[in-house]
N, C-alpha and C positions, 0 to 999 in steps of 0.2 A: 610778856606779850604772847609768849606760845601758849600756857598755859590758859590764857585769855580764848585764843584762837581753836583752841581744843573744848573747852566750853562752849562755845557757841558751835561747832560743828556737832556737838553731842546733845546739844538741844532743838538744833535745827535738824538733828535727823529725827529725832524724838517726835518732832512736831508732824512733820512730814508723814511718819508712819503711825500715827494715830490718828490723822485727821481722815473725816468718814469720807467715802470716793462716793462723790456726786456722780458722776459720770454714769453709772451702772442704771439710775435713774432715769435719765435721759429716754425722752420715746425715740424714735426711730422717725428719723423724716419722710413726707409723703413722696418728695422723687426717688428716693433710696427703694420704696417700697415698690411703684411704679418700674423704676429700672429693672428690680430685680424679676419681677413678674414677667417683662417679654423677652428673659431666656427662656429659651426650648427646653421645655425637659423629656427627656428618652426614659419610657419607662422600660428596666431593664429586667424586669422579674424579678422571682424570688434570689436568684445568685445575679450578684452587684459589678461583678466581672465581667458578663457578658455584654458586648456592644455588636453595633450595628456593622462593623467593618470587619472584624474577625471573628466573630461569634462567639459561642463559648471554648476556652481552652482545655484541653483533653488531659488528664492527669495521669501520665505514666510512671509507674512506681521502676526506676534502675537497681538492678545489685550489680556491685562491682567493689574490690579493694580499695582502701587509700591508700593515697601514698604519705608516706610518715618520713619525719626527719629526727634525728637524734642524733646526740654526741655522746662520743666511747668515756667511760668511768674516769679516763687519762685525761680529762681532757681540760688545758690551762687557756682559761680568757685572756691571761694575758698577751699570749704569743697568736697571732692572725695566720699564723700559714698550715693550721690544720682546718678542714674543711668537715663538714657536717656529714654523717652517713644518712642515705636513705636507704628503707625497704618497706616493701606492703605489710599493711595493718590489716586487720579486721574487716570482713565483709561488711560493709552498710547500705542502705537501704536507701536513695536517694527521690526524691519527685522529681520529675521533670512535666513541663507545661508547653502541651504540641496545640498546634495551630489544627484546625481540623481540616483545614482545605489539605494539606501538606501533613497528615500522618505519620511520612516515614521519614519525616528529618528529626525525629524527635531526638536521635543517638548521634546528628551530626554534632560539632563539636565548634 
């Protein structure tokens, strides 16, 4: 009976994933077409970002340290009561994206 039961699910997937998708066929219906037409469209220029309520966002390039985590050469996963060291890494180079009414919150946090 299993054996039965495993045949047929391996034919009925067989069948399923060959059979051609009609669907992709299909025209697109005339209300669909209709509807989608009396949205508004904002044309936003060449950069796709900018809209009508906050305009374009200003790209500030930050440098500043990370901050890095690391465990000392000792150190056993099995036992929980030692704790992780951190210290600054490496200076990097970060973007940040300023509102242009408000320039100078770009560094708030």
């Amino acid at each position: 009976m299993r054996s039965l039961l495993g045949l047929f699910a391996l034919v009925s997937s067989l069948t399923v994933s060959a059979a051609p998708s009609f669907a992709a066929d299909y025209a697109v219906p005339a209300a669909a077409v209709r509807h989608a037409s009396s949205i508004p469209y904002i044309d936003r220029g060449p950069n796709p970002y900018c809209g009508p309520r906050c305009g374009c966002p200003i790209v500030v390039h930050v440098r500043h340290r990370s901050l890095e985590r690391y465990y000392p050469s000792s150190f056993d996963p099995r036992t929980r009561n030692e704790d992780p060291n951190y210290a600054y890494g490496r200076v990097r180079t970060y973007a940040r994206f300023a509102n242009p009414a408000f320039p100078e919150r770009v560094l708030d946090y």
